[in-house]
C-alpha positions in Angstrom: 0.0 0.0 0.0 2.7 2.4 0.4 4.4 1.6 -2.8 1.4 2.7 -4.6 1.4 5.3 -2.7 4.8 6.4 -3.4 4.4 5.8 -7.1 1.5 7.5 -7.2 2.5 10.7 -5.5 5.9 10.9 -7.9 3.9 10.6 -10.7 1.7 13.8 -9.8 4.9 15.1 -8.9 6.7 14.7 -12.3 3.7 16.0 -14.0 3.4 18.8 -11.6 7.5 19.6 -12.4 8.6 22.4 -15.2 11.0 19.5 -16.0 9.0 17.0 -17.5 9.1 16.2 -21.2 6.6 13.9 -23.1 8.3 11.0 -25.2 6.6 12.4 -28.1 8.7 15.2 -27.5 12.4 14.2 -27.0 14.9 14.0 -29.7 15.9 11.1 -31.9 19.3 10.8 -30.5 17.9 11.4 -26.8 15.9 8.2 -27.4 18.6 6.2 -28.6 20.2 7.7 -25.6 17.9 6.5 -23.4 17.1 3.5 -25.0 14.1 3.7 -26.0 14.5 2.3 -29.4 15.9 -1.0 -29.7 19.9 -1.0 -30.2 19.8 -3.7 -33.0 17.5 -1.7 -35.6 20.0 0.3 -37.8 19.5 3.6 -38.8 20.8 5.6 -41.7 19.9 9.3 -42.4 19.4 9.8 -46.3 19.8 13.0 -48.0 15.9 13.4 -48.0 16.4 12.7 -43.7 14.1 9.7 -43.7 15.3 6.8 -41.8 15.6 3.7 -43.8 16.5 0.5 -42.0 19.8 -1.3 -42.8 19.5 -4.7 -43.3 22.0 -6.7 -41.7 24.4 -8.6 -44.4 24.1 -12.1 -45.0 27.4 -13.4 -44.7 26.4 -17.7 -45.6 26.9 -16.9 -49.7 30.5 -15.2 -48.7 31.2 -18.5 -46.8 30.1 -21.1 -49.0 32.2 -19.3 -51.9 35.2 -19.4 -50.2 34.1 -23.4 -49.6 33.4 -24.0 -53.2 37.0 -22.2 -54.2 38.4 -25.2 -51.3 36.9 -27.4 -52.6 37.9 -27.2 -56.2 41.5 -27.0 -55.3 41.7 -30.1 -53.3 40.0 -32.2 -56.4 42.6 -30.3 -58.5 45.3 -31.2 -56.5 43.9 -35.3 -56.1 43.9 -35.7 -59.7 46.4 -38.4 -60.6 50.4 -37.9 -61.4 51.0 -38.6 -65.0 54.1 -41.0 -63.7 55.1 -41.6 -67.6 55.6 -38.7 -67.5 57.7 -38.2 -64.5 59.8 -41.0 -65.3 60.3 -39.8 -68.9 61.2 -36.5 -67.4 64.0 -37.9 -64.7 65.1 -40.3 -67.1 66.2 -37.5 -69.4 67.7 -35.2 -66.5 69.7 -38.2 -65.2 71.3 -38.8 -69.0 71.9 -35.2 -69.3 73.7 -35.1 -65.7 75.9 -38.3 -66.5 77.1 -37.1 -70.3 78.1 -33.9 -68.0 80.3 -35.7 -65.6 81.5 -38.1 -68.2 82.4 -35.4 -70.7 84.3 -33.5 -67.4 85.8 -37.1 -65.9 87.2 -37.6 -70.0 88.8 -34.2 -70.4 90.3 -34.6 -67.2 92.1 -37.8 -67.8 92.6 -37.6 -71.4 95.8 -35.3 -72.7 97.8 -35.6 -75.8 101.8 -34.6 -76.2 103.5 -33.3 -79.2 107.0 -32.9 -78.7 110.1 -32.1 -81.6 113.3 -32.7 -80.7 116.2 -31.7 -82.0 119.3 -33.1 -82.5 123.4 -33.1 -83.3 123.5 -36.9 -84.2 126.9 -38.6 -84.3 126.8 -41.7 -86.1 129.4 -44.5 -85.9 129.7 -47.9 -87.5 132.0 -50.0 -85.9 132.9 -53.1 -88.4 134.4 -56.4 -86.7 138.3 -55.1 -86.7 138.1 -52.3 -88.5 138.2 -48.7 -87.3 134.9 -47.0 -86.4 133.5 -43.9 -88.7 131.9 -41.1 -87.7 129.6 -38.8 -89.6 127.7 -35.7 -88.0 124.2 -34.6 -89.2 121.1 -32.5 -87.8 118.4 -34.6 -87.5 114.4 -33.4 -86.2 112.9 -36.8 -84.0 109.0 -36.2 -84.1 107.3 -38.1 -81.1 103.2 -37.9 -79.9 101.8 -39.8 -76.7 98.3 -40.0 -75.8 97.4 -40.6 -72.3 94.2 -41.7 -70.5 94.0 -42.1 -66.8 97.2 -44.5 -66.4 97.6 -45.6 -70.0 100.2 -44.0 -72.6 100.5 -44.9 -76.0 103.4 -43.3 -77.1 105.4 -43.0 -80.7 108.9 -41.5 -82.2 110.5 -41.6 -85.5 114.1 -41.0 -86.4 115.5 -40.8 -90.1 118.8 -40.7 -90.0 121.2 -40.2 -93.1 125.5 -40.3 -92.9 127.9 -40.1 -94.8 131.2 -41.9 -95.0 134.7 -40.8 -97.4 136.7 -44.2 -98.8 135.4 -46.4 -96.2 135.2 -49.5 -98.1 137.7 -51.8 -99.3 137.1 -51.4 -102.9 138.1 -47.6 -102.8 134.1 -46.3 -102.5 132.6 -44.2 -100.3 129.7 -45.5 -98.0 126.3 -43.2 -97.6 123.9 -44.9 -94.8 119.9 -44.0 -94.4 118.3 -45.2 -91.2 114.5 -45.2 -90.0 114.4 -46.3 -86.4 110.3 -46.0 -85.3 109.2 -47.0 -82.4 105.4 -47.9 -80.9 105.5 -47.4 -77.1 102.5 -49.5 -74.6 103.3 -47.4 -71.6 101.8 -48.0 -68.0 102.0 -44.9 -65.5 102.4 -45.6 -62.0 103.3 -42.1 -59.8 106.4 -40.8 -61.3 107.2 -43.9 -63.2 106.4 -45.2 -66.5 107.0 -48.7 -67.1 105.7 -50.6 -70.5 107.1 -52.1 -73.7 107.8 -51.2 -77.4 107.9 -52.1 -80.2 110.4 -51.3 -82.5 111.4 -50.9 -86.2 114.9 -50.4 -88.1 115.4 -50.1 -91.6 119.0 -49.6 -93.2 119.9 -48.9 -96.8 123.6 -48.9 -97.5 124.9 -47.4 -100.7 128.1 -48.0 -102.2 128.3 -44.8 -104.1 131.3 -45.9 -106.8 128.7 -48.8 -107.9 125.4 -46.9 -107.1 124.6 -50.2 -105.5 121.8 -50.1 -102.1 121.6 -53.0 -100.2 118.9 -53.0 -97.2 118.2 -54.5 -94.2 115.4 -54.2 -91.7 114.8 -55.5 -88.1 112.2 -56.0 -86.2 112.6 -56.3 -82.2 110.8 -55.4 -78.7 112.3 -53.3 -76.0 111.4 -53.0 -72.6 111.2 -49.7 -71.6 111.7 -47.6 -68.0 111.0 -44.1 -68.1 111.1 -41.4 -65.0 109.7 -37.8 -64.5 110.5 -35.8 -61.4 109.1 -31.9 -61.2 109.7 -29.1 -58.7 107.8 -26.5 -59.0 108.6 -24.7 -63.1 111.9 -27.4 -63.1 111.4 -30.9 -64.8 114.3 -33.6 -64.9 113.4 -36.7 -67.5 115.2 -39.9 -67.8 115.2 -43.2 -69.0 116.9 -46.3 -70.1 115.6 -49.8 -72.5 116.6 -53.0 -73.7 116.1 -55.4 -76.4 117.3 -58.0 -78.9 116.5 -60.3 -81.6 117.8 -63.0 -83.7 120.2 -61.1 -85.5 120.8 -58.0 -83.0 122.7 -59.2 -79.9 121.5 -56.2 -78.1 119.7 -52.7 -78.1 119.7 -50.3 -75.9 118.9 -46.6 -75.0 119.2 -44.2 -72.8 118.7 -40.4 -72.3 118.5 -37.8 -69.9 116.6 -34.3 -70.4 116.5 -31.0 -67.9 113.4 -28.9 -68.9 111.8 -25.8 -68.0 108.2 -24.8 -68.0 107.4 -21.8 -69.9 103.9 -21.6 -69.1 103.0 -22.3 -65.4 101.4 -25.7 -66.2 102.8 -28.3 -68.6 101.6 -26.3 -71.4 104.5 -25.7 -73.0 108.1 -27.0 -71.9 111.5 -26.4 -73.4 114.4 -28.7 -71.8 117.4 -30.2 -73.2 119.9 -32.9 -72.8 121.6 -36.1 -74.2 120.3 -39.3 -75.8 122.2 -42.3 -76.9 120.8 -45.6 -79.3 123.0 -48.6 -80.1 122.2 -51.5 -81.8 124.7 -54.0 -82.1 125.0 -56.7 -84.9 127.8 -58.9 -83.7 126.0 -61.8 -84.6 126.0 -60.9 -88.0 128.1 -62.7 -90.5 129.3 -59.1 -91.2 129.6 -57.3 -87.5 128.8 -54.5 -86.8 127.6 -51.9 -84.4 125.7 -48.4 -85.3 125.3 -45.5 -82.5 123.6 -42.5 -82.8 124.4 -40.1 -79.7 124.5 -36.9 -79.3 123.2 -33.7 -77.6 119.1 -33.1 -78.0 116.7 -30.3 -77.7 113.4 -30.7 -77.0 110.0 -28.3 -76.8 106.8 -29.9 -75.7 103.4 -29.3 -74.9 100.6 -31.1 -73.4 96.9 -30.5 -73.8 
């Protein structure tokens, strides 16, 4: 009873007051203030100042794009791997790769050397009890080796003509002309090469006063030892080998070259020294022994 009473009697109150406004009265923004319009209806003032209601956005059709877009990339990504295709493709790649390394791994243990040596050759025949003769001539000695990984293949060729005044009995003078080649199976092992060769001599005589040739070839294998030792742009070469046949009692050679490297790899090399070849015919029914010797300059290159 005296709640109603209370109520009541504020009420006349209010009404009596100066400071009472009607709802009708008060001010959009003072009923939003007070809340007498409901907080989740939108408003928007248009240029005409109506009110038009905002209706609230309808985010589902964003979301089930942004599905569908998911969607289509995972069946894109399921479809199946063409794997002819991929082993077509590594299958290709891997060739390519291995004709790289095996072009590199060749050029890397393949090299070829030229060399041209030059030499003053002495020539002497010694006949069984007779006095040797010596002629002296210039003589070029091509030589080539090929090398792969350990393997040498090597070859030289010497011509050789002399010349000899009244050296025969019948009052004639004596002109020899010599081919010595040689075919070289080489194996290299460090600073050693160690291998076999094979070897080829042909001899015309020619008694000038008849203009008669008489010629003789021999065939034989040496055994051949070869050495190379280096220090820094310095290079000392040597070597020695042996042989016989039938007819020849023995062969040898032997040689001994100090070069220097003009380049600063083996590119090009200049060295000189001394070689020596005998062959010696004592067997023969005629004996006899020929030497070339004599001091040798040599420029090489290997590539």
């Amino acid at each position: 009873m005296k709640k109603i009473i209370i109520i009541s009697s504020l009420v006349l109150y209010l009404f009596a007051s100066d400071d009472y406004v009607p709802l009708s009265n008060l001010s959009q923004e003072k009923k939003v203030e007070y809340n007498f319009i409901n907080k989740k209806t939108e408003i928007n003032t248009a240029g005409n100042n109506e009110y038009e209601k905002i209706e609230n956005i309808n985010k589902n059709d964003n979301i089930q794009t942004f599905k569908d877009e998911i969607i289509e990339e995972k069946q894109e990504l399921s479809k199946p791997i063409n794997n002819e295709f991929v082993r077509e493709y590594k299958k290709d790649n891997i060739l390519k790769d291995e004709k790289k390394v095996s072009q590199s791994n060749f050029s890397k243990d393949f090299s070829i050397t030229p060399k041209l040596t030059y030499s003053f050759l002495k020539t002497d025949i010694y006949g069984t009890n007779k006095v040797s003769v010596l002629d002296e001539t210039n003589e070029v000695i091509p030589e080539i080796s090929f090398k792969y990984k350990n393997h040498i293949l090597k070859a030289d060729f010497m011509d050789s003509k002399a010349y000899f005044n009244n050296v025969l009995l019948i009052g004639s003078d004596l002109e020899t002309t010599t081919k010595w080649n040689k075919l070289y199976y080489l194996y290299n092992f460090k600073n050693a090469n160690l291998g076999i060769a094979y070897n080829k001599f042909d001899l015309d005589w020619k008694v000038i006063k008849y203009n008669v040739v008489l010629s003789n070839t021999e065939e034989f294998p040496t055994l051949e030892f070869h050495m190379k030792n280096e220090d820094d742009k310095l290079q000392v070469e040597y070597g020695v080998s042996y042989g016989k046949n039938h007819n020849i009692d023995y062969v040898y050679e032997y040689y001994v070259n100090l070069g220097y490297k003009l380049l600063n790899n083996d590119a090009l090399i200049l060295s000189a020294g001394y070689k020596n070849r005998t062959l010696d015919f004592e067997d023969d029914i005629n004996g006899y022994k020929f030497q070339y010797k004599g001091p040798i300059l040599t420029l090489g290159a290997t590539f």
